[in-house]
N, C-alpha and C positions, 0 to 999 in steps of 0.2 A: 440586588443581584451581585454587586460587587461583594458586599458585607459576606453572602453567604457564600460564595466562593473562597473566601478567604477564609471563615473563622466557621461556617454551620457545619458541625459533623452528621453526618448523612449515614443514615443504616444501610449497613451491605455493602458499602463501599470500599471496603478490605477484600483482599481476594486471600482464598487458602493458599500455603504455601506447601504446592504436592514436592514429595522427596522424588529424586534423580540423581544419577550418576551425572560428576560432570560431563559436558559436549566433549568431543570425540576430536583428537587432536592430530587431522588430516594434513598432508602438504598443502600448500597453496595450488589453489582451482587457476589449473591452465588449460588448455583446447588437451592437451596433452594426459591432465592426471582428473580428468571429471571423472571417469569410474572408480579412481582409486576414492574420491571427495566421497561421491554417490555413496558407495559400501560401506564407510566407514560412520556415515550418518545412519542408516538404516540400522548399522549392527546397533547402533546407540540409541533409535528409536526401539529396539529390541529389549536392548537394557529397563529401557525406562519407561514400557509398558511391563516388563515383570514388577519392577519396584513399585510401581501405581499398586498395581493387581496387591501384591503384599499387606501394602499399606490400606486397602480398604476402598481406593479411589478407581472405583471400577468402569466408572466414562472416561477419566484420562487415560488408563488402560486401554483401552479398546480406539481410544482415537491414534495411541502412540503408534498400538500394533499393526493397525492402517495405514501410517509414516513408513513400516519396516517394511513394505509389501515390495517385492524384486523390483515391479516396474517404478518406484518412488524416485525421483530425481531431487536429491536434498541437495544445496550447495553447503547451507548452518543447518545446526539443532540444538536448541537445549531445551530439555523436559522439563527445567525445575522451576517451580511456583507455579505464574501462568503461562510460561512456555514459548520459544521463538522456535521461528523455519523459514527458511530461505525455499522455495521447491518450484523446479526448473518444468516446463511444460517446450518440448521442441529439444531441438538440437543443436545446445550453445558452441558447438567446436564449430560448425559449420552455417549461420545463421545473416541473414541480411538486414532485418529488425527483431529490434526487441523490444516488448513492454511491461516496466517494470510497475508493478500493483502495491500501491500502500494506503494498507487499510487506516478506518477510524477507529471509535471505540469501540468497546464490549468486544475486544478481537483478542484470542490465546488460543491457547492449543484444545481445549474446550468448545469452543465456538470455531473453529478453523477450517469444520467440512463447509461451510456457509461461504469463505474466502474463497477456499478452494474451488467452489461450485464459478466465481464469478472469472474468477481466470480462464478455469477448464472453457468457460463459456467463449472467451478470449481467444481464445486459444483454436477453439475449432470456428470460432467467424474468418480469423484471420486466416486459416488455410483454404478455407472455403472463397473467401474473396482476393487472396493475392492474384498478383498477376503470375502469368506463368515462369518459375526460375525463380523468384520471389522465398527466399526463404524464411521464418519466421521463429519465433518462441516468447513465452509469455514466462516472467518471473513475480511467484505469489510472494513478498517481503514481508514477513510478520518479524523484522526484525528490530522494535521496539516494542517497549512498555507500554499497552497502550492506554489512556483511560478510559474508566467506565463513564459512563451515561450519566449515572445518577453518583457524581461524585464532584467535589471541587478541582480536579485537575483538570476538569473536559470545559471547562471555563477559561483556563490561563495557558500560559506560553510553555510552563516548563517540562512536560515531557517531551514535546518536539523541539526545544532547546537540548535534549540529552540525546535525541533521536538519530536527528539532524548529520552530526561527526560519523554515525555509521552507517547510514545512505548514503553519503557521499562516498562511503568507502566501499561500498558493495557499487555501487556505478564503477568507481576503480578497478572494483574483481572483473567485472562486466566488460571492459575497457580491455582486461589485459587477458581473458578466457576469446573476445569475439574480433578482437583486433580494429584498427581504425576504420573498416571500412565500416560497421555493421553502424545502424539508425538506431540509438536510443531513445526511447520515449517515457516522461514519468504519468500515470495516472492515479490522480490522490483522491481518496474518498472521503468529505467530512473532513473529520478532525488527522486526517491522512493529509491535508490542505496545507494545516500549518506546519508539519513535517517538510513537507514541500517547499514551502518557501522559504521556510528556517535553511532549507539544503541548498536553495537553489541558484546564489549567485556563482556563476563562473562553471559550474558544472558544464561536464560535456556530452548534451544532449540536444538532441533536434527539436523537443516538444513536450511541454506540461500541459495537461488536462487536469482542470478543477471540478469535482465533482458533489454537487452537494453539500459546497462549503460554506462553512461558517464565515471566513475569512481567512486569509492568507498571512495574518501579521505583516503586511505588508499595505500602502494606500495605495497602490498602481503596481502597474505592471513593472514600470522603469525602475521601482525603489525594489524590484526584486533582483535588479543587476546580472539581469540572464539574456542569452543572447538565441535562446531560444524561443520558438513562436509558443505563445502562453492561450489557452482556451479554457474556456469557462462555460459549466450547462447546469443546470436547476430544473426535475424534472413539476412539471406542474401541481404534483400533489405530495410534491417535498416538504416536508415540515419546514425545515430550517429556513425555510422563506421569513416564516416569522418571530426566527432568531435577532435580537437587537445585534446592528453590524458598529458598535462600537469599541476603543480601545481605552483601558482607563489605565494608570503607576498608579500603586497604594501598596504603599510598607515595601517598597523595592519587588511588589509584586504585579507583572501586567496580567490583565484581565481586559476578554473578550480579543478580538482578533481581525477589527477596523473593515475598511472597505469593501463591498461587499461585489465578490469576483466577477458576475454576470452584471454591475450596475456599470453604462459609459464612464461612470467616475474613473472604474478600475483600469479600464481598457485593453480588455484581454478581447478576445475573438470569441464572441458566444453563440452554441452551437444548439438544435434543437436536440432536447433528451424526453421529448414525447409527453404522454399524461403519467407515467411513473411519479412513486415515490420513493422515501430518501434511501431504499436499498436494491431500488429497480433499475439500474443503472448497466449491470450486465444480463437481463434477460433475454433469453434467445429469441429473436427473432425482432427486438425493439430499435425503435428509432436509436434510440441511445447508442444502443451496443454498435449497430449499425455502423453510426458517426466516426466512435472510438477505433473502429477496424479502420475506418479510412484516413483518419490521422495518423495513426499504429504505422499503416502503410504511406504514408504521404502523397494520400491523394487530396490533398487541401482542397481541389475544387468541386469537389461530389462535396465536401461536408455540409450539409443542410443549414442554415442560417434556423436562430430561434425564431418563433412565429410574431 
């Protein structure tokens, strides 16, 4: 496994490199200039589904011009290759929690209605179960590289080592758009896990949720040097159950991503995420999604224990 993570080149592991106008170069996102941010992402998801359509790429077309749509709340956007978006669910000038979503692999602007589904799903749990006054909003993050599946990067550290410096920075934007009072929260999917933890010492948030993770690159919770309460859920028909939870150095490269977040080793707070598997995590109506609403919210004592 080592071996071929490093050196096996893997078909289809390249992604195209669709054309885009550069991202759209907005003031800085305060309670104050979200609409001017908002506009100026859209006019650029504008852009960059005509250049898709041009160019022959007539699914990234059609996904950008989806982005452009009046109601889109983008904070980032860049269309070019396989694509980021920041896009806001709720109403960050005025908000009491937030939960910010970072996906795993096989995630771009291509596959992004799938993210979006799992937020949006977020999104109306948590208005549906706040308490009353409670106000909320969910931030979809596709703002890494992420890797694919069937590739050697979805094996090692180094895209959530490149990741990492700009989640911490969007929790910054988050910090200075929602002010000190509002409740951050991270939930990482998969390979969204090591992003997480790569981000997560000293960060200012109330709560990480591991979700069908491989590992954290981290052995425990304490080696993640977060002062945040750390959860962890694996739904029962999660593949990654029988992902090997090892960390190996070979050629200044790590491979694999150590202690495995739901095991007592880790010592994170593990929560039930139902008979799902590894993409079932925000379906409406599940245990899982459930949970994640009342973490979102900080109702630590309703959250279900695993069985």
């Amino acid at each position: 496994m080592v071996t071929s993570a490093l050196v096996v080149p893997l078909a289809g592991a390249a992604r195209f490199e669709v054309p885009a106008p550069p991202p759209a170069s907005p003031p800085p996102a305060t309670s104050g200039t979200l609409a001017v941010v908002y506009a100026a992402n859209r006019a650029n998801a504008t852009a960059a589904s005509q250049t898709a359509a041009d160019h022959g790429y007539r699914h990234r077309a059609a996904a950008t011009r989806a982005l452009a749509a009046p109601h889109r709340q983008m904070l980032a956007f860049d269309g070019r290759g396989a694509g980021l978006v920041t896009e806001v669910f709720g109403d960050l000038a005025h908000v009491d929690r937030v939960a910010v979503l970072v996906p795993g692999s096989d995630t771009g602007l291509d596959t992004y209605a799938r993210f979006r589904r799992a937020a949006r799903a977020l999104h109306l749990k948590l208005r549906a179960t706040a308490p009353a006054g409670t106000r909320t909003a969910v931030v979809a993050w596709l703002g890494y590289a992420t890797p694919d599946t069937i590739s050697p990067a979805v094996a090692t550290t180094g895209r959530a080592e490149a990741a990492a410096p700009r989640l911490r920075a969007v929790v910054g934007d988050l910090r200075r758009i929602t002010g000190r009072h509002a409740q951050l929260s991270l939930l990482c999917h998969s390979y969204g896990s090591v992003v997480c933890g790569r981000a997560a010492a000293g960060l200012n948030i109330t709560d990480i949720a591991f979700l069908g993770s491989p590992g954290t690159g981290a052995d425990s919770v304490s080696r993640l040097k977060t002062r945040a309460r750390v959860w962890a859920a694996r739904g029962a028909g999660d593949w990654v159950a029988h992902t090997p939870h090892v960390q190996v150095g070979l050629l200044g490269v790590t491979v694999g991503f150590g202690t495995d977040p739901v095991s007592p080793a880790f010592g994170a707070r593990v929560f039930n995420a139902g008979p799902g598997g590894h993409s079932a995590y925000f379906t409406p109506a599940s245990q899982a999604l459930a949970n994640l609403a009342r973490i979102v919210l900080g109702r630590t004592a309703e959250v279900t224990d695993a069985a």
